[in-house]
C-alpha positions in Angstrom: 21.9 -9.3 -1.3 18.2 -8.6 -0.8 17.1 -5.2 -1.6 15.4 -3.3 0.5 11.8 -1.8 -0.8 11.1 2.2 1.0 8.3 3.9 0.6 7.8 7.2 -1.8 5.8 10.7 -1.1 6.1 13.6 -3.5 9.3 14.5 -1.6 10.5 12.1 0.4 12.0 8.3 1.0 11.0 6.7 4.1 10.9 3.7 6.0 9.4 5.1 9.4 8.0 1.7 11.5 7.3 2.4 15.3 6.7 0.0 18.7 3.7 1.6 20.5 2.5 0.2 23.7 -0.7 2.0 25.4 -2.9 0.2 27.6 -6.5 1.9 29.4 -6.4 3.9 32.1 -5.2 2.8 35.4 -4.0 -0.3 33.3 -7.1 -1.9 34.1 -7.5 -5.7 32.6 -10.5 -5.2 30.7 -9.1 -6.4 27.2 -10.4 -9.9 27.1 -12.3 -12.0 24.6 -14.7 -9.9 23.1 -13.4 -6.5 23.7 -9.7 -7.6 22.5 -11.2 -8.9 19.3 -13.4 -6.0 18.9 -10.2 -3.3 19.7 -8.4 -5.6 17.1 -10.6 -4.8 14.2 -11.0 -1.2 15.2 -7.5 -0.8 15.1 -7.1 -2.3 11.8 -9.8 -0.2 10.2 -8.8 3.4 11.5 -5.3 2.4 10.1 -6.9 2.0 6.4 -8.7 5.2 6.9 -5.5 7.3 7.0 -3.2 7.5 3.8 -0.2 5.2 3.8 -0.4 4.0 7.6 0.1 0.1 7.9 0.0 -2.3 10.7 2.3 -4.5 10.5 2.0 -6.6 13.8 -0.7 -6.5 16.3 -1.1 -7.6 19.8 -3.8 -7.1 22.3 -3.0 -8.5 25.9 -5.2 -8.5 29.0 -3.6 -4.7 30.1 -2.4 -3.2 27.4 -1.9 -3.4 23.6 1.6 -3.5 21.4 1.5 -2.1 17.8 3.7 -2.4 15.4 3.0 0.1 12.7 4.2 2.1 9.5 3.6 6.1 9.6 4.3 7.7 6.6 6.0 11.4 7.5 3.5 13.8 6.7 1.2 12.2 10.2 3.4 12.6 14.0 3.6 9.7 15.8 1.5 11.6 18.6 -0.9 13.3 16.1 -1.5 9.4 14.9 -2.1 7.7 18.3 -4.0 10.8 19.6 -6.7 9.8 16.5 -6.2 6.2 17.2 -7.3 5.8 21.0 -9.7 8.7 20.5 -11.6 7.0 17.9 -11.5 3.5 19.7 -12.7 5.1 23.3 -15.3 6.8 21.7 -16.6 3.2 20.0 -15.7 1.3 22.9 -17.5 3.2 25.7 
């Protein structure tokens, strides 16, 4: 039987993976070629800049964006994707 690996704070065992969908506003289909690529690589680095956060699987479509990702506890789901699309609307536009 394969064992599975969790992931250790100080205090705490977890294995906390979450399905986010978000798309822009009005769900406008502006995430083609250049822009999808460039919303890719944002997305990947503002993951590495917060402690313990993983993205596991990634997909940008012409309207909206599914992201599979690992938050460790100490960061709320909401608090997380309130950095996320801050950060890439602020570098985007």
């Amino acid at each position: 039987m394969k064992e599975r690996e969790f992931n250790k704070l100080s205090h705490t065992i977890y294995e906390c993976m979450y399905h986010v969908v978000f798309c822009p506003k009005y769900r406008k289909k502006i995430l083609q070629d250049d822009i999808a690529e460039y919303i890719k690589q944002q997305i990947y680095i503002l993951c590495r800049q917060k402690d313990l956060v993983e993205v596991l699987e990634l997909n940008v479509q012409v309207d909206h964006v599914h992201l599979i990702v690992s938050i460790p506890p100490k960061y709320s789901v909401s608090a997380f994707m309130g950095f996320l699309k801050g950060k890439i609307a602020l570098r985007l536009f």
